[in-house]
Biotite code that builds the C-alpha atoms (Angstrom):
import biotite.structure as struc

atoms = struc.array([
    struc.Atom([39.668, 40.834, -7.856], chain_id="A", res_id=1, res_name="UNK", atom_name="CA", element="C"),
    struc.Atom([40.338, 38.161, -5.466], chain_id="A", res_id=2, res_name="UNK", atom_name="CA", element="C"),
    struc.Atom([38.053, 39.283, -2.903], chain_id="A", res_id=3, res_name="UNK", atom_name="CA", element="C"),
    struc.Atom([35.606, 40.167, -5.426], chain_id="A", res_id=4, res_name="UNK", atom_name="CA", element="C"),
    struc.Atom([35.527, 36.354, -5.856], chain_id="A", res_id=5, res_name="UNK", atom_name="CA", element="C"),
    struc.Atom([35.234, 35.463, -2.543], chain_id="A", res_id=6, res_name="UNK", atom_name="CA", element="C"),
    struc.Atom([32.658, 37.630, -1.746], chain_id="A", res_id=7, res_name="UNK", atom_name="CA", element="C"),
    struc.Atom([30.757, 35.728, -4.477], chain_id="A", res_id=8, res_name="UNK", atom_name="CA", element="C"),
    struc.Atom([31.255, 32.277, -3.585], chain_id="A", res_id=9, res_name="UNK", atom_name="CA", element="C"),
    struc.Atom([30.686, 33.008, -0.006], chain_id="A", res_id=10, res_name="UNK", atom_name="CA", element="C"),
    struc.Atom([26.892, 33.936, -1.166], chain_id="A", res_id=11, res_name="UNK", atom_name="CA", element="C"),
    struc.Atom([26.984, 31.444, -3.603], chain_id="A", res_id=12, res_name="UNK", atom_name="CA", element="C"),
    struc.Atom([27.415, 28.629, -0.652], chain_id="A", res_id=13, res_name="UNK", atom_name="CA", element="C"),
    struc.Atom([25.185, 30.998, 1.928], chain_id="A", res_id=14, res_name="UNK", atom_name="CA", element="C"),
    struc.Atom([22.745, 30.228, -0.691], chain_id="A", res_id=15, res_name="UNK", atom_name="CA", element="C"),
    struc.Atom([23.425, 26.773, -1.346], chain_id="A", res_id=16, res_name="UNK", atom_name="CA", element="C"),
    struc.Atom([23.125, 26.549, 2.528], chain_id="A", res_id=17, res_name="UNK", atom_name="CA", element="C"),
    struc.Atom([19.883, 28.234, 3.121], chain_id="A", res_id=18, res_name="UNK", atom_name="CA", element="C"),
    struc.Atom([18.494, 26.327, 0.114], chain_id="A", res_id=19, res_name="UNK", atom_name="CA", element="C"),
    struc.Atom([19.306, 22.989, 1.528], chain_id="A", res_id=20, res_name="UNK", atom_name="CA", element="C"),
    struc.Atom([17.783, 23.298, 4.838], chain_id="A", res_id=21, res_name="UNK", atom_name="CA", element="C"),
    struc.Atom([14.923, 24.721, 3.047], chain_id="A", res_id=22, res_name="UNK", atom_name="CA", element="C"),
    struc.Atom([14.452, 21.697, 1.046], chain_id="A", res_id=23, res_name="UNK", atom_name="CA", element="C"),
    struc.Atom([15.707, 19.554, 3.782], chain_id="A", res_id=24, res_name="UNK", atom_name="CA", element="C"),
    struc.Atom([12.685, 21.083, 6.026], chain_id="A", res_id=25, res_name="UNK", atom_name="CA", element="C"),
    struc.Atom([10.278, 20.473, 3.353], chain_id="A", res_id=26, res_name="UNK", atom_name="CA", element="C"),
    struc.Atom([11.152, 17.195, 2.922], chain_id="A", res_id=27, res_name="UNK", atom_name="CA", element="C"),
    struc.Atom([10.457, 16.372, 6.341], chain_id="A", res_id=28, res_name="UNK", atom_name="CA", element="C"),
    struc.Atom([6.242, 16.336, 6.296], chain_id="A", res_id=29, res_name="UNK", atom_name="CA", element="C"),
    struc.Atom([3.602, 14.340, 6.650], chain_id="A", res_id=30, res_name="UNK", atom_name="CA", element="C"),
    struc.Atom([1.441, 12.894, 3.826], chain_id="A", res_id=31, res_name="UNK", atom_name="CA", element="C"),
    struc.Atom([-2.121, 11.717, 2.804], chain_id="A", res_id=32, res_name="UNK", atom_name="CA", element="C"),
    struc.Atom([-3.255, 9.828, 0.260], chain_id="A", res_id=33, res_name="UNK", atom_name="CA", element="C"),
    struc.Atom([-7.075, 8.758, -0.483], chain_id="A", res_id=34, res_name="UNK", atom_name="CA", element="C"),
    struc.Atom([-6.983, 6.203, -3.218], chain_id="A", res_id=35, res_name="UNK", atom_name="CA", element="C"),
    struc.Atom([-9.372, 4.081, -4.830], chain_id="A", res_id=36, res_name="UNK", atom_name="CA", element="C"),
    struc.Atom([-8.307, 0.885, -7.005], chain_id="A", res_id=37, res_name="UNK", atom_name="CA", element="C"),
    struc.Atom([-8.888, -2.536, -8.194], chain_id="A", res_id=38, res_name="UNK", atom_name="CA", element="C"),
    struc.Atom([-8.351, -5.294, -5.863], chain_id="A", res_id=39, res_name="UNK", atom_name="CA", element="C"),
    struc.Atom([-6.970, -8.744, -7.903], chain_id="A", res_id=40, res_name="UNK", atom_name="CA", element="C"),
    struc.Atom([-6.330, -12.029, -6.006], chain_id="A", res_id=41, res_name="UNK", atom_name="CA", element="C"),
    struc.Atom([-4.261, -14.227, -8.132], chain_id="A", res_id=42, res_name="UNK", atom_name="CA", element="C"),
    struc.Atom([-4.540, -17.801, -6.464], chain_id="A", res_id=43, res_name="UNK", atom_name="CA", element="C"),
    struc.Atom([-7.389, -20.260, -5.220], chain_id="A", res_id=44, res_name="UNK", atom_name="CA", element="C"),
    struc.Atom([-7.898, -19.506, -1.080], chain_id="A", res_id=45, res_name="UNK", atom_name="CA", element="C"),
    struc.Atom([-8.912, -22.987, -1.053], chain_id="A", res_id=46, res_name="UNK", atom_name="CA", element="C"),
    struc.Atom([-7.409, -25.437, -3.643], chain_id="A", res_id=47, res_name="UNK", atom_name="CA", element="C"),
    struc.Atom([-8.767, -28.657, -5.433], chain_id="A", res_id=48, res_name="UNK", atom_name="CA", element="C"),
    struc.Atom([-6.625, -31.012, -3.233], chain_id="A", res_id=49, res_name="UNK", atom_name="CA", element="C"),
    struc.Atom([-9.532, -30.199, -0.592], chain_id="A", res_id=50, res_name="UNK", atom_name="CA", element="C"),
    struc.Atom([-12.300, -29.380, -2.571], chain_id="A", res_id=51, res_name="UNK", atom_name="CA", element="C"),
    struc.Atom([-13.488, -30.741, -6.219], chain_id="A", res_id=52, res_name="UNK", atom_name="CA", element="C"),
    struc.Atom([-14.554, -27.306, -6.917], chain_id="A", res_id=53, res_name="UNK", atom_name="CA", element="C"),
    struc.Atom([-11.726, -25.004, -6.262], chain_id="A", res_id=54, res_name="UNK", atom_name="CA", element="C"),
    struc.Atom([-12.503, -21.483, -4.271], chain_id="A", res_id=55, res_name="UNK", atom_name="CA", element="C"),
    struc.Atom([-11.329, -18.422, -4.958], chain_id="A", res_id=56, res_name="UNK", atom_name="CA", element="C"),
    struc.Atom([-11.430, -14.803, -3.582], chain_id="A", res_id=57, res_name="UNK", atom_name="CA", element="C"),
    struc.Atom([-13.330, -12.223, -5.634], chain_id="A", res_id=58, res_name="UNK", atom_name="CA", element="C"),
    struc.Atom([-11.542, -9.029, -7.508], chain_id="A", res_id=59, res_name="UNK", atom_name="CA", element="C"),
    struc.Atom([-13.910, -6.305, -6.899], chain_id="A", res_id=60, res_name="UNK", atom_name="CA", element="C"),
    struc.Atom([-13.101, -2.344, -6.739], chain_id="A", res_id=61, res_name="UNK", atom_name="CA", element="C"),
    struc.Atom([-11.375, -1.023, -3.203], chain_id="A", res_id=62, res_name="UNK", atom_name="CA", element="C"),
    struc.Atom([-10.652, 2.287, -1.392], chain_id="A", res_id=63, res_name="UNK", atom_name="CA", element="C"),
    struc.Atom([-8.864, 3.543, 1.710], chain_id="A", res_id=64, res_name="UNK", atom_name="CA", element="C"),
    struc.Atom([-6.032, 5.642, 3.049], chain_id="A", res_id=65, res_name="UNK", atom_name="CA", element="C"),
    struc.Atom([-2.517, 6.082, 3.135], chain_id="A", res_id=66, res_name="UNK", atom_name="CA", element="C"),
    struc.Atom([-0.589, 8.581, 5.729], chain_id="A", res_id=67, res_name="UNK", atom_name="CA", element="C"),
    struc.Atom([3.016, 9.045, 5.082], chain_id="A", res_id=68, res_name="UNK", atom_name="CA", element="C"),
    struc.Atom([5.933, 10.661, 7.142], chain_id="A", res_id=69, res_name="UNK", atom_name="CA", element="C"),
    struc.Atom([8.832, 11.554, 5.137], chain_id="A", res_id=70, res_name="UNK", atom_name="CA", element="C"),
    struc.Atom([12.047, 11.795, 7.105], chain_id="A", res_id=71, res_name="UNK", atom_name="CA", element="C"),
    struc.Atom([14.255, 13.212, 4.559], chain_id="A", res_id=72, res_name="UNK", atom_name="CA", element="C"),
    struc.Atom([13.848, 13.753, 0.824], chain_id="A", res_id=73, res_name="UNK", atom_name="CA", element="C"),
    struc.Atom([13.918, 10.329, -0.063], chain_id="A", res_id=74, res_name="UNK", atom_name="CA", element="C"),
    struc.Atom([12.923, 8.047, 3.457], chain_id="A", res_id=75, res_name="UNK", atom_name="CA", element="C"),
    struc.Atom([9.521, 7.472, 5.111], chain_id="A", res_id=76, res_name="UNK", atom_name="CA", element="C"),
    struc.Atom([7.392, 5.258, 6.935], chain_id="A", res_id=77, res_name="UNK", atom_name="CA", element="C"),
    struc.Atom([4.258, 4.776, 5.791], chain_id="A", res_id=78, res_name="UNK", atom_name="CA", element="C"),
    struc.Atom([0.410, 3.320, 6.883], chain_id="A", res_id=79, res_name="UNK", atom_name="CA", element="C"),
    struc.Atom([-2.360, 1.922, 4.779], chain_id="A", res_id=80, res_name="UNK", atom_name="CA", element="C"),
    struc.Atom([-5.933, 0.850, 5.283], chain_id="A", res_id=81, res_name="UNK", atom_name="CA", element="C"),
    struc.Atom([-8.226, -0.412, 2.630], chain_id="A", res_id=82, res_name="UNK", atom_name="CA", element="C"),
    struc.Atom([-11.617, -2.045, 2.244], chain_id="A", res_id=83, res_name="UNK", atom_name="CA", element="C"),
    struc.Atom([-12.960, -4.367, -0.718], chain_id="A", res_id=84, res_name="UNK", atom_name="CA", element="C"),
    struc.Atom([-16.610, -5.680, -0.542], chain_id="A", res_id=85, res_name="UNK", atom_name="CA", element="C"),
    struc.Atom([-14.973, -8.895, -1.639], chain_id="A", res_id=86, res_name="UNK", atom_name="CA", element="C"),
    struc.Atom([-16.528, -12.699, -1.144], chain_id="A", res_id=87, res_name="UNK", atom_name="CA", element="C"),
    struc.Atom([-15.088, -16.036, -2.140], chain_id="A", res_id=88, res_name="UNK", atom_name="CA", element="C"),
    struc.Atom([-16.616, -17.996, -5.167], chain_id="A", res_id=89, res_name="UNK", atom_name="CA", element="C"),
    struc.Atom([-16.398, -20.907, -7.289], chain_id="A", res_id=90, res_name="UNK", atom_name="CA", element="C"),
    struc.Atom([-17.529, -22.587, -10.478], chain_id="A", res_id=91, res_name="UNK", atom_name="CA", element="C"),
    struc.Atom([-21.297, -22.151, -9.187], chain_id="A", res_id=92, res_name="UNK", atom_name="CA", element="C"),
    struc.Atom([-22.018, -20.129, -6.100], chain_id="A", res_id=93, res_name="UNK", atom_name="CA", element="C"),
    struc.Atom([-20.656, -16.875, -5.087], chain_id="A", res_id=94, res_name="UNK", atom_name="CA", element="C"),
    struc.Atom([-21.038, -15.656, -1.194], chain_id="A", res_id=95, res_name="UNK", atom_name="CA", element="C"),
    struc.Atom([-21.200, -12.004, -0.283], chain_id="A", res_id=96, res_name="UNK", atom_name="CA", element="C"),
    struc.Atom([-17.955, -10.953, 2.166], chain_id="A", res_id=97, res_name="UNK", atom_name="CA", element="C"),
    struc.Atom([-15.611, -8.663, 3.054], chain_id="A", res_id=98, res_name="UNK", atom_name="CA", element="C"),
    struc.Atom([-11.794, -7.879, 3.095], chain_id="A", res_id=99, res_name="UNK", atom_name="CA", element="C"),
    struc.Atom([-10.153, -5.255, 5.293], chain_id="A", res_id=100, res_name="UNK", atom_name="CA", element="C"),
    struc.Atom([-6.316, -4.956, 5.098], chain_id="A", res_id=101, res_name="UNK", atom_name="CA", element="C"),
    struc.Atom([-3.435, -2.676, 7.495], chain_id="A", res_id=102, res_name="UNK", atom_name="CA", element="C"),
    struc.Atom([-0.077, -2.108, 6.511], chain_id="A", res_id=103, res_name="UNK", atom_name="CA", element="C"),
    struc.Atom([3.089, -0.563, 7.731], chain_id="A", res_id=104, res_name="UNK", atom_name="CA", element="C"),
    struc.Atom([6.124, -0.006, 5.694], chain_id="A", res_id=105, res_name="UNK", atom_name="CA", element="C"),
    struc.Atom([9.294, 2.042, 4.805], chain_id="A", res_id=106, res_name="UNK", atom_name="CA", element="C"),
    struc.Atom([9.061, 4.021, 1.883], chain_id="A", res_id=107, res_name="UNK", atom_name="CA", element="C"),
    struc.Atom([11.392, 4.771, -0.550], chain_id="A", res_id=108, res_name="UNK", atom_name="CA", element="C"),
    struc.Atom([11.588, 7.999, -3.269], chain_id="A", res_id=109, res_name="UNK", atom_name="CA", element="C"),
    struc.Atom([14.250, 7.408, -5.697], chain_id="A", res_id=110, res_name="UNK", atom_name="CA", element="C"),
    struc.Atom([16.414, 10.410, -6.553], chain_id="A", res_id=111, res_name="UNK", atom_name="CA", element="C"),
    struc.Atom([14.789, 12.792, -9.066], chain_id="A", res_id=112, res_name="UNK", atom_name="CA", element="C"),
    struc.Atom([15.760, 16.367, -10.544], chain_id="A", res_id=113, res_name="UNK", atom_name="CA", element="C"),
    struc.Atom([12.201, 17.259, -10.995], chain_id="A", res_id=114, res_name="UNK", atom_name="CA", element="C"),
    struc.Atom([8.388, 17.048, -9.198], chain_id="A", res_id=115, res_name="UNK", atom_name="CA", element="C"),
    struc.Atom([7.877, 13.393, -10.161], chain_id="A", res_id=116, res_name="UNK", atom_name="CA", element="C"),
    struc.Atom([9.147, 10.673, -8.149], chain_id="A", res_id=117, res_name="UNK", atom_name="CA", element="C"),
    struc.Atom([9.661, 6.839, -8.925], chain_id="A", res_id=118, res_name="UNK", atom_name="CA", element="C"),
    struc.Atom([9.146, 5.178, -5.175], chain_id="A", res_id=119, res_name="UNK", atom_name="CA", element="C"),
    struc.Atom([8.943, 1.572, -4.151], chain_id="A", res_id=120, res_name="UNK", atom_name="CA", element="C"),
    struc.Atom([7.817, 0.262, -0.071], chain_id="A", res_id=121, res_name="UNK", atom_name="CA", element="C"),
    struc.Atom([8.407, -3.016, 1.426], chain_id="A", res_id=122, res_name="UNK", atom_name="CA", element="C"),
    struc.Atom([6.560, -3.661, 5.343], chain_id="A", res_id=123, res_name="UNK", atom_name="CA", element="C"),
    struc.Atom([3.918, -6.025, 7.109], chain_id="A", res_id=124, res_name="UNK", atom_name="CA", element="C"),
    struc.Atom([0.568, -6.175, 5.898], chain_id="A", res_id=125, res_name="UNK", atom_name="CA", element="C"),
    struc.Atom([-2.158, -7.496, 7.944], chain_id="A", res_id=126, res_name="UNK", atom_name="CA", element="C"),
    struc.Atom([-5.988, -8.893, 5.854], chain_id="A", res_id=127, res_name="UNK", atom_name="CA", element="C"),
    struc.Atom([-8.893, -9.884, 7.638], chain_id="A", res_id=128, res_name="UNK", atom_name="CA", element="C"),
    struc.Atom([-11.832, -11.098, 6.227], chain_id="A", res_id=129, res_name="UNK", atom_name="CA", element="C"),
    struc.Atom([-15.724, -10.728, 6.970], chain_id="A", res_id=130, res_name="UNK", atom_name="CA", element="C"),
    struc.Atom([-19.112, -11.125, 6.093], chain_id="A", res_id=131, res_name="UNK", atom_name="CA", element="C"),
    struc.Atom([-21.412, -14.045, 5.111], chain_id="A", res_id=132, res_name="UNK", atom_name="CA", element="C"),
    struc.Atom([-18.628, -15.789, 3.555], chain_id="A", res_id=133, res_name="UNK", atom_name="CA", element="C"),
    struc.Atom([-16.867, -16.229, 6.979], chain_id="A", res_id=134, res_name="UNK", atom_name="CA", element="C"),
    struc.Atom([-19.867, -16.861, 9.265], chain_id="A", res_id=135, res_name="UNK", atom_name="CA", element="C"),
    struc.Atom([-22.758, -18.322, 7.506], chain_id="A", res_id=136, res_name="UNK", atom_name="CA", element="C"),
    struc.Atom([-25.705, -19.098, 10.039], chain_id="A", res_id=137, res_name="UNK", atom_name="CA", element="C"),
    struc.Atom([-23.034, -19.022, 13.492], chain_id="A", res_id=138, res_name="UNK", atom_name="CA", element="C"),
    struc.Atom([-20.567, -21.129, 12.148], chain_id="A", res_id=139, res_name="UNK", atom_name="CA", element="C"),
    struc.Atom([-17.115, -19.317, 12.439], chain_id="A", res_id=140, res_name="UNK", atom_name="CA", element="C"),
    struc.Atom([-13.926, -19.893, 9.883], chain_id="A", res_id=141, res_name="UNK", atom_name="CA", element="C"),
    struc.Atom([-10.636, -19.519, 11.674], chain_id="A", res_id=142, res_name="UNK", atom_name="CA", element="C"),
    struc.Atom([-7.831, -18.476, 9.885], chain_id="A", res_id=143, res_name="UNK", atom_name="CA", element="C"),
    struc.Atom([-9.666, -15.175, 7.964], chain_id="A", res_id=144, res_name="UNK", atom_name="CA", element="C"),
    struc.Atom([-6.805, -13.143, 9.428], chain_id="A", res_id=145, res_name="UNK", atom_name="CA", element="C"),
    struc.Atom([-3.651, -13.558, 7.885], chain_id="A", res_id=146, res_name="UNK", atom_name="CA", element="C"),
    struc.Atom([-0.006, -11.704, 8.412], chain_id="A", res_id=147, res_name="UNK", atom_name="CA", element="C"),
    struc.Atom([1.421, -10.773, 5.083], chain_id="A", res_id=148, res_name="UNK", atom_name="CA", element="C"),
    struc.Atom([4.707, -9.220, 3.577], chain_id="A", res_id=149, res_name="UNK", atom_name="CA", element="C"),
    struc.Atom([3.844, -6.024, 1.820], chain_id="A", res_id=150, res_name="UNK", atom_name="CA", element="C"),
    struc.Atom([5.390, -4.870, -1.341], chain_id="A", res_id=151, res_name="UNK", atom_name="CA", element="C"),
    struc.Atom([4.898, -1.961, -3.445], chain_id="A", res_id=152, res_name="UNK", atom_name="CA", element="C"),
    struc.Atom([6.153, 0.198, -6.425], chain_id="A", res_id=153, res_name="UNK", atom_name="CA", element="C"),
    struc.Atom([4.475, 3.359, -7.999], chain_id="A", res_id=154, res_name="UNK", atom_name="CA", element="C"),
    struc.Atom([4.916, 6.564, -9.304], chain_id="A", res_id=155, res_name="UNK", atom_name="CA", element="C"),
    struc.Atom([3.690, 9.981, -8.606], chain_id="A", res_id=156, res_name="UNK", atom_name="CA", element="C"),
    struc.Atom([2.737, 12.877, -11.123], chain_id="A", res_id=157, res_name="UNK", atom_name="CA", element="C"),
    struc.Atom([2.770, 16.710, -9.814], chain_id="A", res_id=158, res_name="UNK", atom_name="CA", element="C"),
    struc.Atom([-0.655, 17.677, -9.780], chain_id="A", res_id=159, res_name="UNK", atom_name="CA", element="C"),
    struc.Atom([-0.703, 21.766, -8.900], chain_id="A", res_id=160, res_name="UNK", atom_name="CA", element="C"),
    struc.Atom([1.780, 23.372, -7.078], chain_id="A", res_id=161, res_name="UNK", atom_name="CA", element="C"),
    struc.Atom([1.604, 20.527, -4.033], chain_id="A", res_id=162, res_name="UNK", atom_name="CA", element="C"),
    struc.Atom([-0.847, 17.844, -4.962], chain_id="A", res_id=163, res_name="UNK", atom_name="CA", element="C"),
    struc.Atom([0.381, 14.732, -6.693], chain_id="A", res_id=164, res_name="UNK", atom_name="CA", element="C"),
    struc.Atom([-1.274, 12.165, -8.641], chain_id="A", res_id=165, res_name="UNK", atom_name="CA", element="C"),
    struc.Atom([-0.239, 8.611, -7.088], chain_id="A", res_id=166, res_name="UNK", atom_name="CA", element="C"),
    struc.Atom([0.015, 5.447, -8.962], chain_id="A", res_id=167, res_name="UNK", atom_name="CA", element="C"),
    struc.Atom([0.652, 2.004, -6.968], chain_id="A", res_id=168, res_name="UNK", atom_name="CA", element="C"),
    struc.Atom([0.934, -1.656, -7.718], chain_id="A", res_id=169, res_name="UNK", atom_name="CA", element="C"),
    struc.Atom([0.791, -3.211, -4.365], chain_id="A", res_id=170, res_name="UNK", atom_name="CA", element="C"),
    struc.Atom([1.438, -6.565, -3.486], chain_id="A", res_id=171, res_name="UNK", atom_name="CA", element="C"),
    struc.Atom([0.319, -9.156, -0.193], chain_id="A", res_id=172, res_name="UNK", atom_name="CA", element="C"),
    struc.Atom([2.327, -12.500, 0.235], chain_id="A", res_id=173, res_name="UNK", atom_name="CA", element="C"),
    struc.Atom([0.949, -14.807, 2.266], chain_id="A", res_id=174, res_name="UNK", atom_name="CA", element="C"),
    struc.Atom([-0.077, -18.616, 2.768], chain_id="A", res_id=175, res_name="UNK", atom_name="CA", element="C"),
    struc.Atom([-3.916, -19.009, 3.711], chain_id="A", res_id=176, res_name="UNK", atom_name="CA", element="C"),
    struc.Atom([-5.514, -21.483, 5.417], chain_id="A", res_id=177, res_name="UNK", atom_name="CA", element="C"),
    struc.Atom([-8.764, -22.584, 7.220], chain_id="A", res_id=178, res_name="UNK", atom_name="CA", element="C"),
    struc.Atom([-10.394, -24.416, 9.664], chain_id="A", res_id=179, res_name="UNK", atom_name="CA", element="C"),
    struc.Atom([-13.958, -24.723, 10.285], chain_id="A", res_id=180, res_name="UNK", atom_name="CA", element="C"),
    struc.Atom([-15.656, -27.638, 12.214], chain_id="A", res_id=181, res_name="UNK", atom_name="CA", element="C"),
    struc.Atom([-14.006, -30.554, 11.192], chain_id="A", res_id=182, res_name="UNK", atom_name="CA", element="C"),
    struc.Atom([-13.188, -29.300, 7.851], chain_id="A", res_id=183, res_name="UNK", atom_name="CA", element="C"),
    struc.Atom([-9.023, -28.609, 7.009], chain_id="A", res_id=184, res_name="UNK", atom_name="CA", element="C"),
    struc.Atom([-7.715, -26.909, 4.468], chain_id="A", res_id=185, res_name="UNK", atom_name="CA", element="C"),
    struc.Atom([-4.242, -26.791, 3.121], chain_id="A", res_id=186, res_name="UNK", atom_name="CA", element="C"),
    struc.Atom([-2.123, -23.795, 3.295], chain_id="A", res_id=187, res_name="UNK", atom_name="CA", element="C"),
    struc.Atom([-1.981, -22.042, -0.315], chain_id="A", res_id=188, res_name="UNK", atom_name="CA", element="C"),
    struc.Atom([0.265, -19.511, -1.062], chain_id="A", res_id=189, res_name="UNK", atom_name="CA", element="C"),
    struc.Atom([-1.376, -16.073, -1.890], chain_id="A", res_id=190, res_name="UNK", atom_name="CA", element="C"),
    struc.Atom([-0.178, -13.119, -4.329], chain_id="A", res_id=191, res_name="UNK", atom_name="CA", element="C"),
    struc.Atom([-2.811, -10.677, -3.740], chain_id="A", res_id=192, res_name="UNK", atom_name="CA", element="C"),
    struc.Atom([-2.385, -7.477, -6.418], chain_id="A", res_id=193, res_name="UNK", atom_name="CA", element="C"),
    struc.Atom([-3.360, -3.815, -5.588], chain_id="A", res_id=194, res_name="UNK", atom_name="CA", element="C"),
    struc.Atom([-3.643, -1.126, -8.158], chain_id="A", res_id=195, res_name="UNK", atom_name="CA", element="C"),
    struc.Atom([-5.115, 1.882, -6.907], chain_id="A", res_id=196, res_name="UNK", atom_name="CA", element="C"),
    struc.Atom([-4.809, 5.635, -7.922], chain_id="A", res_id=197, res_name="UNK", atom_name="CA", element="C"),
    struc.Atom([-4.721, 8.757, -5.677], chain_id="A", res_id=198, res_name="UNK", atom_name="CA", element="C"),
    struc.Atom([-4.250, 11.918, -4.575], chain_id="A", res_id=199, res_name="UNK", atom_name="CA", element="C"),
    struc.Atom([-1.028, 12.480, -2.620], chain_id="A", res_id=200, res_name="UNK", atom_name="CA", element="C"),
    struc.Atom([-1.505, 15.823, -0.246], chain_id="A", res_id=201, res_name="UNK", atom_name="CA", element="C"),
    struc.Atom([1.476, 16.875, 2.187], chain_id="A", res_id=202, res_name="UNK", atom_name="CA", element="C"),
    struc.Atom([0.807, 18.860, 5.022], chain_id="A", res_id=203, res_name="UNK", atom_name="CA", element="C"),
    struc.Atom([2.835, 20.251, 8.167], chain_id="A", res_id=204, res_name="UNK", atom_name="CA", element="C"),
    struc.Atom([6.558, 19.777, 8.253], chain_id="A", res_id=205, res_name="UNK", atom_name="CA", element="C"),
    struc.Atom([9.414, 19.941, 10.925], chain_id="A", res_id=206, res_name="UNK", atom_name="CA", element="C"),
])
């Protein structure tokens, strides 16, 4: 009887063994994730301490890319890069531009027992800005590139036997601020939202 049980819970932790490294091995694989979203400044790029008229960035629809390298079931790093046909605007006038942000970050999956995961990321972000709105006629802005801390939180949804469905609010903190001729602005602080939706594909592994 008492080998009986032994032989058992040797296969039981053989098992419990081989299952591990299995999940273990699928755990460590890259990630993409196409996404397409809603990009929502929250503050005045240039306040009314400068101007009379104060001028803000413009929420507009986004897309990009995310690739993701998980190093274990619940650690990764991660890389973004996203594009909103976003210009600046005021009271009056609004001027066609451009807004092209990086990021790199570690990303987090919190412990779950099934296929959907609660995550949150924290990295660098880097924006830079383009079009008319940043060089009307020859006349350069500095200061359209700004570093940024990158935060995010989201959730993803099995979609399929792989796929996932990805839900993020993302979030750039930074201070902005210009210079163009002889005209100064003052740094103001900048909360820019990202909520985006996409489809989370792993590929490869070890």
């Amino acid at each position: 009887m008492a080998s009986r049980i032994s032989k058992v819970l040797s296969l039981v932790l053989a098992l419990l063994a081989v299952t591990g490294t299995a999940r273990t091995a699928a755990a460590q694989s890259w990630a993409i994730t196409p996404f397409i979203g809603y990009f929502l400044p929250t503050a005045d790029i240039i306040g009314d301490d400068v101007v009379s008229d104060p001028i803000s960035q413009q929420s507009t629809v986004m897309f990009g890319g995310r690739v993701a390298r998980m190093f274990n079931a619940n650690w990764g790093a991660e890389f973004s890069l996203g594009y909103a046909g976003s210009g600046v605007e005021d009271s009056d006038v609004e001027i066609d531009g451009s807004l092209m942000y990086f990021s790199g970050r570690a990303l987090y999956l919190f412990p779950s027992s099934g296929r959907t995961n609660l995550y949150g990321a924290a990295g660098v972000g880097y924006i830079t800005r383009g079009g008319d709105a940043w060089d009307t006629d020859g006349i350069d802005v500095d200061g359209k590139n700004d570093l940024a801390l990158n935060l995010a939180f989201g959730v993803m949804f099995p979609v399929g036997e792989m796929m996932k469905l990805r839900l993020e609010i993302e979030d750039f903190l930074y201070s902005a601020k210009f210079e163009s001729g002889g005209f100064e602005s003052d740094g103001q602080f900048q909360n820019d939202l990202m909520l985006s939706a996409g489809l989370h594909i792993p590929f490869g592994g070890n």
